[in-house]
C-alpha positions as CSV (number, residue, x, y, z in Angstrom):
1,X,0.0,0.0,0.0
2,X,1.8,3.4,-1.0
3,X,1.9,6.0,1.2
4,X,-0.6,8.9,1.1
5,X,1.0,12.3,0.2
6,X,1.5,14.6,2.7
7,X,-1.6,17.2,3.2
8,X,-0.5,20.0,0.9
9,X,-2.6,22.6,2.7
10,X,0.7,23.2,5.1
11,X,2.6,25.3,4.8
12,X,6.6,24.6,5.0
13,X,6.9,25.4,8.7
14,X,3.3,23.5,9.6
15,X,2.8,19.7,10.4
16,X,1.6,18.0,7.5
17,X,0.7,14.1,7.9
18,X,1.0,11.0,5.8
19,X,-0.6,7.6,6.4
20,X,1.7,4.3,5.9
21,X,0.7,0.8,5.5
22,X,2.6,-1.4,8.1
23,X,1.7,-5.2,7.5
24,X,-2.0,-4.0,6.1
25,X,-2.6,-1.9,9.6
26,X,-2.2,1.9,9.2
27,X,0.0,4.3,10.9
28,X,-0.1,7.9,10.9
29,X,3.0,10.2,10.6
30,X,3.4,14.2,11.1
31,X,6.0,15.6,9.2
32,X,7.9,18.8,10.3
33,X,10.4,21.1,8.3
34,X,11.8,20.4,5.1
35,X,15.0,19.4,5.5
36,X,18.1,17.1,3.6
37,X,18.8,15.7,6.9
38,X,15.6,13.6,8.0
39,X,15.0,12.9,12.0
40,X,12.9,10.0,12.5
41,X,11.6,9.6,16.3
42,X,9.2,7.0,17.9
43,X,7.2,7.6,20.9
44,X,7.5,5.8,24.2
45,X,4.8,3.0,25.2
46,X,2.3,5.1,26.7
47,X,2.5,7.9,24.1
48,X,1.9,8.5,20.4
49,X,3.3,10.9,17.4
50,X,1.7,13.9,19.8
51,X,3.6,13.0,22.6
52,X,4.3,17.1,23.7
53,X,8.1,16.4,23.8
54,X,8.5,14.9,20.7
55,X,5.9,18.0,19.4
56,X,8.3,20.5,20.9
57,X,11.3,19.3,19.6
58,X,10.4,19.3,16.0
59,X,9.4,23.2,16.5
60,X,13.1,22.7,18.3
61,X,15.0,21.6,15.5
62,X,15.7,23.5,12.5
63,X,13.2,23.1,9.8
64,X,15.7,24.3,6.9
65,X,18.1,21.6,8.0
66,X,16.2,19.0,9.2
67,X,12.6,17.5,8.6
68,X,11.5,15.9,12.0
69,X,9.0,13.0,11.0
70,X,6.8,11.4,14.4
71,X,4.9,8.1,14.1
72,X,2.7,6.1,15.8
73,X,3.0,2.3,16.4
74,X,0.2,0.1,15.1
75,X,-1.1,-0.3,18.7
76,X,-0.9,3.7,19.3
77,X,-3.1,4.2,16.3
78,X,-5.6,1.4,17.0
79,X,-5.3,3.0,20.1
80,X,-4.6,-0.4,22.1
81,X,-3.2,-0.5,25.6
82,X,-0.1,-3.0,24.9
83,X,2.8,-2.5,22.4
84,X,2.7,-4.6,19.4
85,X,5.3,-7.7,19.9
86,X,8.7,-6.6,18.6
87,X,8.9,-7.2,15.2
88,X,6.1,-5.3,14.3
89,X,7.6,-2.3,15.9
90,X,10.9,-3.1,14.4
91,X,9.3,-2.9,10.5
92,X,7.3,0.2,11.5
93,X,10.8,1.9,12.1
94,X,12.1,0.6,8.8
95,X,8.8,1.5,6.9
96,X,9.4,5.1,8.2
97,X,12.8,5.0,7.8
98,X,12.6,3.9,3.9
99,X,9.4,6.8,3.4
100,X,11.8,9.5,4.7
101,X,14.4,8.4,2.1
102,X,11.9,7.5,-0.7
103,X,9.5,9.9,-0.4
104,X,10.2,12.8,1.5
105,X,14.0,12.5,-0.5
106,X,16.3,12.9,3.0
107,X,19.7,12.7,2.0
108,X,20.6,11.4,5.8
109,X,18.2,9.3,8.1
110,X,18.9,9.4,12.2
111,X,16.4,7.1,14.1
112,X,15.8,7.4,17.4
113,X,12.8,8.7,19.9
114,X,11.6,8.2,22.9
115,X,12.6,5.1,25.3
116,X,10.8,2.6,23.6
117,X,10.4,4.2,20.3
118,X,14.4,4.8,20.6
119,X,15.2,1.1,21.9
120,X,13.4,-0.2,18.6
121,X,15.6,2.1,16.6
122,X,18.1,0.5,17.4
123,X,17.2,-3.4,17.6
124,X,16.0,-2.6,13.8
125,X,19.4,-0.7,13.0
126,X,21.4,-3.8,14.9
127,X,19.2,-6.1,12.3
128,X,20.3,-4.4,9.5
129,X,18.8,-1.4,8.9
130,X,20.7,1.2,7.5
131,X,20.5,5.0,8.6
132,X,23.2,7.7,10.1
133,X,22.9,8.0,13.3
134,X,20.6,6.8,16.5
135,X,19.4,10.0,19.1
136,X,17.9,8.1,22.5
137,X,15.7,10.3,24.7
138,X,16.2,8.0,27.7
139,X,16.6,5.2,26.4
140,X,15.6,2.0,28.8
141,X,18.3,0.2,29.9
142,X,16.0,-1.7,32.1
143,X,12.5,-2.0,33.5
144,X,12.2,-0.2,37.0
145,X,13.7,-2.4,39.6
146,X,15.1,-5.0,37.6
147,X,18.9,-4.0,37.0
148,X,19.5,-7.6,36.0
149,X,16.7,-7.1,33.0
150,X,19.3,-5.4,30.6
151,X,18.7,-4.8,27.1
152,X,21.8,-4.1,25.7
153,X,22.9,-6.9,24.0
154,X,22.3,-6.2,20.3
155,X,24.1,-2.5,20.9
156,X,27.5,-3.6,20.3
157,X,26.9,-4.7,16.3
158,X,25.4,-0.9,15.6
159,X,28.3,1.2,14.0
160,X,26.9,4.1,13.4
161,X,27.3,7.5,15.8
162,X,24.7,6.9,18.9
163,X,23.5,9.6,21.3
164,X,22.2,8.4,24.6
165,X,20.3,12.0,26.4
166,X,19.6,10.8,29.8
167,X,18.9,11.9,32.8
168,X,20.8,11.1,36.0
169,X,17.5,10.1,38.2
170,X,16.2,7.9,35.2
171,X,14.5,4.7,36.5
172,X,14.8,2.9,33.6
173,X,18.6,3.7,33.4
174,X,20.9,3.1,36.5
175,X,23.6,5.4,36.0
176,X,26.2,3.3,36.5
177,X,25.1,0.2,34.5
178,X,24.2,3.0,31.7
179,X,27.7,3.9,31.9
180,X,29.5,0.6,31.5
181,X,27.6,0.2,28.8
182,X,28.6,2.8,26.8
183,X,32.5,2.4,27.6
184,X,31.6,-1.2,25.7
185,X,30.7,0.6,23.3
186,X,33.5,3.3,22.6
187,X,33.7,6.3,20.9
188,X,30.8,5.4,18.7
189,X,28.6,6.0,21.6
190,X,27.7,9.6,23.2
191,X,26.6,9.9,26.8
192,X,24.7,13.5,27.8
193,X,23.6,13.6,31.3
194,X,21.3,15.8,32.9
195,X,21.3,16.6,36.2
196,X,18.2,15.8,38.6
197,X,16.3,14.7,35.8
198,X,13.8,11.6,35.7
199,X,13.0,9.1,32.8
200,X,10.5,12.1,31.4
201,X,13.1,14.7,31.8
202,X,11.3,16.0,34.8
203,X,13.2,17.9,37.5
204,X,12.3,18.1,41.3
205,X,11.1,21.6,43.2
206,X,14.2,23.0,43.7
207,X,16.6,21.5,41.5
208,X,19.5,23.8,39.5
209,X,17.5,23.4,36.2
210,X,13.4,23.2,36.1
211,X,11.9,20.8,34.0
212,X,11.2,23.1,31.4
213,X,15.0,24.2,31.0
214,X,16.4,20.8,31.4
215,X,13.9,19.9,28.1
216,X,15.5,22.7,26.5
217,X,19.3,21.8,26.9
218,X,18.3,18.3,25.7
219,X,17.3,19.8,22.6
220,X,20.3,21.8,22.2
221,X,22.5,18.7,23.2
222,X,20.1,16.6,20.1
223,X,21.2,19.9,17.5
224,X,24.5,20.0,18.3
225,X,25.5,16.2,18.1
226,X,23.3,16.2,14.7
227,X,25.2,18.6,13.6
228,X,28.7,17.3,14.9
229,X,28.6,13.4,14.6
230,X,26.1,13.3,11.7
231,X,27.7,16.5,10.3
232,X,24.1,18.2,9.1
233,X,25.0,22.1,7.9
């Protein structure tokens, strides 16, 4: 099933959205600037392509160098409580992946998103899938409580630049597991920490950097690294 054009009431700066055919269940995607350098970003479990961080930082991101494209799962847009098993979230990554490059002509493809959204990224990139580079917004190291639960193994066969943007009260990411990992993984593998800040990037009352400002320098980290490791213009 080809994909559905993008509305073509937008204007360059607004959202315009596509539909996609993932194993004959659609998915919808919002498409943001226009681009050579294409940023392709999941949502967590419990969110969708509106999740309000992922929203924010495609306004973030600059639309003249990059074109931010957010999707929804199967399950998100059947609106289904549980995640679709693996696989299926693995292909959606590489239907959106090969859309970006095929029909929205990216000349560079970073995968990435939100926990979940990221960690599938990156099992579909250590399968084979080709792209530039992998951005993690927290990505989850492990479930909550279960340090011994880690999903790291397929990590070490991805070669291209990673960013992990985490924050140092994550639950999903004990710090120091989190960073054994990465010195496995060597110079391939980026770790930006934010101070104080939980699995959502929240902040506590009274912390150096509020919640809102702590989103903010994780976008600025994101830009930077895409425009250093990836080397966008």
């Amino acid at each position: 099933m080809k994909a559905q054009a993008p509305k073509s009431t937008a204007s360059p700066g607004e959202e315009r959205v596509a539909t996609l055919d993932v194993s004959g269940r659609p998915i919808s995607v919002s498409i943001h600037g226009h681009g050579r350098c294409a940023v392709v970003l999941g949502p967590g479990a419990g969110g969708t392509r509106l999740t309000p961080q992922l929203v924010s930082l495609a306004g973030f991101l600059d639309p003249q160098s990059f074109t931010t494209v957010l999707f929804n799962f199967p399950y998100q847009e059947a609106r289904r409580k549980f995640p679709d098993p693996a696989p299926v979230l693995e292909e959606t990554v590489t239907r959106v992946a090969a859309f970006a490059r095929e029909d929205l002509g990216a000349g560079k493809v970073v995968l990435g998103g939100r926990s979940m959204g990221g960690r599938m990224a990156s099992q579909a990139v250590a399968s084979g899938l080709a792209c530039d580079g992998l951005a993690f917004l927290a990505y989850p190291l492990h479930p909550p409580g279960q340090e011994t639960k880690l999903r790291d193994s397929h990590l070490p066969s991805i070669r291209v630049p990673m960013l992990f943007l985490q924050g140092t009260r994550d639950e999903f990411a004990r710090l120091d597991l989190l960073e054994a990992v990465l010195a496995r993984l060597g110079p391939n593998a980026q770790l930006a920490l934010f101070e104080d800040a939980d699995h959502s990037f929240k902040t506590r009352r009274g912390a150096a950097a509020t919640s809102r400002q702590t989103e903010a320098a994780v976008f600025a980290r994101l830009a930077d690294w895409l425009r250093d490791a990836v080397r966008v213009p």
